[in-house]
C-alpha positions as CSV (number, residue, x, y, z in Angstrom):
1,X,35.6,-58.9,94.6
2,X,35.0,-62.0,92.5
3,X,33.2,-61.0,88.6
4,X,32.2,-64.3,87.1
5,X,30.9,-63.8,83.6
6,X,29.2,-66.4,81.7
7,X,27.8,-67.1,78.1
8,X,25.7,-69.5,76.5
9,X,27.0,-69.7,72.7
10,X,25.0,-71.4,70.0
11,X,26.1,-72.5,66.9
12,X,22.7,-73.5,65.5
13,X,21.6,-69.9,65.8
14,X,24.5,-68.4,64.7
15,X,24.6,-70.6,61.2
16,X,20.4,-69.5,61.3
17,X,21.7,-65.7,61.6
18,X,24.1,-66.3,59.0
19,X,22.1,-68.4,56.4
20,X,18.4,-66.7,56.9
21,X,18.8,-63.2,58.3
22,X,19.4,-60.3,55.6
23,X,21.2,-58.1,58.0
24,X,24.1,-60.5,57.4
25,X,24.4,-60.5,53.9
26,X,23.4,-57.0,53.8
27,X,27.1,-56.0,56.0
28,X,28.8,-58.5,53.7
29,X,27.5,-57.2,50.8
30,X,28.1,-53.4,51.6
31,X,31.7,-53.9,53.5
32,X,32.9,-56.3,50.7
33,X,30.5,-55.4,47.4
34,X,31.2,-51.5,47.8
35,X,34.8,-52.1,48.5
36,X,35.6,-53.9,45.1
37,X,32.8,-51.7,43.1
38,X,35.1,-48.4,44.1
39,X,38.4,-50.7,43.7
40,X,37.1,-51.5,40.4
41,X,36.0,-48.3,38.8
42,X,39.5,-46.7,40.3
43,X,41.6,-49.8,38.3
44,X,39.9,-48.8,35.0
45,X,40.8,-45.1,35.7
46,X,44.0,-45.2,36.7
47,X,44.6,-47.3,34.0
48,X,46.1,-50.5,35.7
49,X,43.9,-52.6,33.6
50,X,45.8,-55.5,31.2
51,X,46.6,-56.3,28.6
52,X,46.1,-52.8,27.4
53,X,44.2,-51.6,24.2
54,X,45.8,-51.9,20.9
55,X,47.7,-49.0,19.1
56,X,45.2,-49.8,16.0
57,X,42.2,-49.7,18.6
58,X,43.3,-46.2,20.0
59,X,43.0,-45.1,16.6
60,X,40.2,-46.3,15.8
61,X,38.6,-44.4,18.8
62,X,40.0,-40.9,18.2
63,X,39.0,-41.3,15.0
64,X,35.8,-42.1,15.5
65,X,32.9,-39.5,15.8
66,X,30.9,-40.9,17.6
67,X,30.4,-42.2,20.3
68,X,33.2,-39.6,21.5
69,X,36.0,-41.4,23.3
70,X,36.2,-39.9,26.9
71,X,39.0,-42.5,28.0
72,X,41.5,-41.3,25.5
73,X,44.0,-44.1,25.9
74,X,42.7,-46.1,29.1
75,X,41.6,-49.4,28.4
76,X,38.2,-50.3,29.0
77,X,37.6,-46.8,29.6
78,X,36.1,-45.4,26.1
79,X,33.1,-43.8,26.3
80,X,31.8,-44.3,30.2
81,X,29.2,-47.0,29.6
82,X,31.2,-50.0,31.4
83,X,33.1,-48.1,34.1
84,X,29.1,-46.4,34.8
85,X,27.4,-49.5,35.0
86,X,29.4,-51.1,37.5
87,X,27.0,-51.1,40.7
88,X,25.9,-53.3,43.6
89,X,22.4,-54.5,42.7
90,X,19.1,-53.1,44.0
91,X,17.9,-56.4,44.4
92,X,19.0,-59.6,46.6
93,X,20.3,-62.9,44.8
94,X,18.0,-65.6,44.7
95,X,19.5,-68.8,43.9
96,X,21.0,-71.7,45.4
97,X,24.2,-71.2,45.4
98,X,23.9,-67.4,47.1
99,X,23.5,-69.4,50.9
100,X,23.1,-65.5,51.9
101,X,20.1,-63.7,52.3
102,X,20.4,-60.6,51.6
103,X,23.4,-60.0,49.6
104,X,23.2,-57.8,46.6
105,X,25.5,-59.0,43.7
106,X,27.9,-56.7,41.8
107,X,26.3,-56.1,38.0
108,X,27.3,-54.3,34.9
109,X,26.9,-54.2,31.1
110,X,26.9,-57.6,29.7
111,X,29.9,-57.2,27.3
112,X,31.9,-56.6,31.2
113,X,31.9,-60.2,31.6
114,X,33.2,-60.7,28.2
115,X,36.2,-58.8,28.9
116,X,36.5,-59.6,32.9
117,X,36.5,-63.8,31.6
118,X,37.8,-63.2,27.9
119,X,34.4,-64.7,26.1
120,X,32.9,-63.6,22.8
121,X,36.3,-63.0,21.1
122,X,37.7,-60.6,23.7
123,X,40.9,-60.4,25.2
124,X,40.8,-61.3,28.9
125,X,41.2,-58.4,31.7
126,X,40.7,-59.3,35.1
127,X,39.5,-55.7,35.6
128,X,37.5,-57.0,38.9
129,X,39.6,-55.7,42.1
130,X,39.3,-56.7,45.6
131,X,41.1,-53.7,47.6
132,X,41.7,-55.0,50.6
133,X,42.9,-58.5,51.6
134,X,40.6,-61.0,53.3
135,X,42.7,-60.5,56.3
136,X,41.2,-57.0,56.8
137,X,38.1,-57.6,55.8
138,X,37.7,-60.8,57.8
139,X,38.8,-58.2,60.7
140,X,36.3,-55.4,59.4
141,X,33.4,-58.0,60.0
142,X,35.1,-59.2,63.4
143,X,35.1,-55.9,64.7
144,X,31.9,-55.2,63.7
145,X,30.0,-58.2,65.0
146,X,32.0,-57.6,68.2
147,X,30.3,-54.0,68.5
148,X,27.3,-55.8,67.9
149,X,28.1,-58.3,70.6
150,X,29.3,-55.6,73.2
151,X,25.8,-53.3,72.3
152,X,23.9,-56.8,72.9
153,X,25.8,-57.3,76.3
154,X,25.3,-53.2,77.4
155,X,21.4,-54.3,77.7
């Protein structure tokens, strides 16, 4: 018995799936976006975040009564408000240079890009972590889009 299997493949509707349909960026946004929101918020934590606070600013904070200081010595972990306002957005990207529809971007207090990109007189702390590398999650989306695929071929 002879099985001859054939497929047309467009790259014109795949780049249209890609560029204009929101279920794309959507699965980039929640594989990728969620991954390095949770990555994040565990790197503050765990206190892995660098260069760490000054001796003189820990003092300062137990000091201090109020707000009270919930981080004790983690850096940019005093009082909650940063490490709680890290979040995907409810609301898509508009722009030009956000090519996908869809995508929700990652948002937090505005002093978090002071500290993430050392403006405004603060030290800089890459404090933004990607968990995975974009080996896995290039394989993530591959093995998704082939379930996809396969559920599109079962029909």
């Amino acid at each position: 018995m002879n099985i001859k299997m054939t497929s047309n493949f467009s790259w014109t509707k795949l780049l249209k799936f890609i560029t204009h349909d929101k279920r794309f960026g959507s699965l980039v946004g929640k594989e990728i976006g969620e991954g390095i929101v949770e990555a994040t918020k565990r790197k503050i934590k765990s206190n892995e975040v660098t260069p760490k606070t000054s001796p003189r600013t820990l003092e300062l904070r137990r000091n201090r009564k109020h707000p009270k200081s919930i981080g004790g010595n983690t850096t940019l972990y005093d009082t909650g408000k940063l490490l709680n306002s890290i979040k995907l957005s409810a609301t898509e990207q508009a722009g030009d240079y956000n090519f996908l529809r869809g995508l929700r971007p990652i948002e937090m207090v505005g002093y978090g890009a002071s500290h993430q990109f050392g403006k405004d007189g603060m030290k800089k702390r890459e404090f933004i972590s990607v968990p995975k590398t974009q080996e896995q999650v290039s394989q993530k989306l591959m093995s998704l889009m082939s379930r996809a695929w396969k559920k599109r071929m079962a029909k």
